[in-house]
N, C-alpha and C positions, 0 to 999 in steps of 0.2 A: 392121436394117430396110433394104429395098431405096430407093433412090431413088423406085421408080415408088410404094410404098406410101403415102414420104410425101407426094409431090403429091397421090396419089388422096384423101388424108388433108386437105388444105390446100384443096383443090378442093373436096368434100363441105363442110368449115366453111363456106368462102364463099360455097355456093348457102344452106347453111341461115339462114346472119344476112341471104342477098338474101330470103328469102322473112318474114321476120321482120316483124308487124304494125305498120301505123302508122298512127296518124291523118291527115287529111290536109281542111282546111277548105276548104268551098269545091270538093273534089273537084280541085284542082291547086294544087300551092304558089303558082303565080304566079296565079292568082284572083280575083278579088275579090267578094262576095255579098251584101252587110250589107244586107238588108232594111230598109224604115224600121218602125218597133213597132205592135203592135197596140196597139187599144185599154187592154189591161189592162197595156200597158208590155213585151210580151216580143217577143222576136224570135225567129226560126225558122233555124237556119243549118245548111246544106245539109253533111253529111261524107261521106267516103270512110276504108272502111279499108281499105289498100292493103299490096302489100308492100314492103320497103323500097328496092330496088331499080327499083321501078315509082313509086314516089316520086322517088326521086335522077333517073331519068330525065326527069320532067317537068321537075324544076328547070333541067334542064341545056339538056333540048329545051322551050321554052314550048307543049306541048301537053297535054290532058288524053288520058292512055290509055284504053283502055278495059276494063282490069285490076283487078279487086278483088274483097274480099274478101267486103263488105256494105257499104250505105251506109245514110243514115237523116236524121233531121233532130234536133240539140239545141235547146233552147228556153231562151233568157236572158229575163231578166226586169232591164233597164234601165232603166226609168223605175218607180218607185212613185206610181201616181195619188191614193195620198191625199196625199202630199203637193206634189203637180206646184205649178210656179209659175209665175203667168199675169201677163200687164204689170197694171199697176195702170192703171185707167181710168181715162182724162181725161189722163194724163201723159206717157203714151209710155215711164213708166221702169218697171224690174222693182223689186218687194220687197222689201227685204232680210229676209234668213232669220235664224229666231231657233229658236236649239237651244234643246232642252228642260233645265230644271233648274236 
């Protein structure tokens, strides 16, 4: 094999693992987005799928590119309202919790 083969060879790997999918919350590593919950306890958080090289970039540069793949929203479910805990009236203290069983 030629020399030029194998850079051409080394050069092709490395564009293909930069274009390689990633998640990316919040749409910029450096980000931040945590909505406060809906009523039913979930939250809504904003992604990006990007590739990986347009990731590493933001990291490096703190800006969001405008590169991707797809984006979308996941939805957590944080709080469970049937058991939410609410201060105890008259006291100012919270309840203590009692597991089942």
């Amino acid at each position: 094999m030629t020399k030029r083969k194998v850079l051409l060879g080394l050069f092709s790997l490395l564009v293909l693992v930069g274009l390689f999918p990633v998640s990316v919350t919040c749409g910029a590593p450096t980000a931040t987005c945590m909505p406060a919950p809906d009523p039913q306890g979930y939250v809504s958080v904003y992604y990006e799928v990007e590739p990986l090289v347009v990731a590493l970039l933001e990291t490096v540069l703190p800006v969001n590119l405008p590169l991707k793949y797809h984006s979308g929203h996941h939805r957590y479910q944080i709080i469970n309202p049937t058991n939410s805990v609410s201060p105890v009236e008259g006291t100012g203290a919270m309840p203590s919790l009692q597991w089942p069983g």
